[in-house]
C-alpha positions, 0 to 999 in steps of 0.5 A: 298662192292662187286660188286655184292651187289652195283648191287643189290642196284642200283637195288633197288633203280631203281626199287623203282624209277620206282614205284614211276614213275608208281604209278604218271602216275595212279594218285596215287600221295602219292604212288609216293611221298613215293617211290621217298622219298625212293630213296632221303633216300637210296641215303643218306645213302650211304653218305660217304659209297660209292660214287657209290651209292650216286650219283646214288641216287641223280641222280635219285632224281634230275631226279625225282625233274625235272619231277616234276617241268615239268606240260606237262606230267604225264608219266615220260618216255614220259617226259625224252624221250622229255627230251633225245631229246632237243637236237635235237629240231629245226635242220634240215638236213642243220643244222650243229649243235646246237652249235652257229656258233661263238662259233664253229669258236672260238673252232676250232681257239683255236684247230687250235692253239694249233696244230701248237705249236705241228706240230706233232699233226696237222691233228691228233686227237682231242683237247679238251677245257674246259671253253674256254682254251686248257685242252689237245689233245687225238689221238682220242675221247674216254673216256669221263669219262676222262673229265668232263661234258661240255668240247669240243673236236674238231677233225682235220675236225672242228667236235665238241663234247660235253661231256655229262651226269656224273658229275664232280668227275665222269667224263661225260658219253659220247660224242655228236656231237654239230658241224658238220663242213662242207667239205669246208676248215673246217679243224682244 
């Protein structure tokens, strides 16, 4: 399949999506439950065919299936906005992050660790952990696709990253900063 005609699908299945998301926010709700079945049956009939497209379907579904769970909001852009932004309930400016305090001192010991084993990485780069172990360094944070989604980087000051979005065979879609670790002796 050419690039071209996967664009062209994804679009489909997209603009499928947002009618079903429109026709829900006027109340027309057999409307909306029509299109959202659409995109559940394109995306399985890509099964098997192409990955890409699959897992784009099934991300819309499972977006649409929590829209749907929800009862605060009929306009799903409104929902995924306050969805976007959970993250950032609850912090203040003082805050360091939405990390818990012991947690990021446990992810800044094991990357304290791992450098002195290699006294060339110290004050370089980030280490990146993976269910509580060392899964490896990078010179510097990039490539979330790398690494699946919930790993943490933690670079040289004691800074925190959270991989985010994607899924496990793809690869998370980028980095969110979880700690911010303040100037005093924070180095990891």
């Amino acid at each position: 399949m050419t690039p071209d005609v996967r664009n062209q699908k994804k679009t489909n299945m997209r603009l499928r999506f947002q009618q079903a998301c429109e026709a829900w926010s006027t109340g027309d709700y057999e409307l909306a439950v029509y299109r959202a079945s659409q995109v559940s049956d394109m995306a399985a009939s890509y099964m098997g065919v192409d990955s890409d497209l699959y897992w784009y379907g099934i991300r819309l579904s499972i977006a649409w299936g929590e829209f749907m769970l929800q009862d605060d909001t009929r306009d799903f852009n409104a929902w995924a906005v306050g969805q976007a932004c959970r993250a950032l309930k609850g912090l203040t400016s003082d805050d360091q992050g939405p990390l818990d305090p012991e947690l990021a001192a446990e992810n800044i010991q094991l990357a304290a660790d791992y450098q002195d084993e290699r006294p060339q990485l110290r004050g370089r780069g980030v280490v990146v952990l993976c269910k509580g172990q060392v899964a490896g360094w990078m010179n510097e944070l990039r490539s979330p696709e790398a690494w699946e989604p919930g790993c943490i980087a933690v670079d040289h000051h004691g800074n925190q990253y959270l991989a985010i979005g994607g899924d496990s065979y793809h690869g998370a879609t980028a980095w969110n900063r979880v700690w911010t670790a303040k100037s005093e002796g924070a180095a990891a």
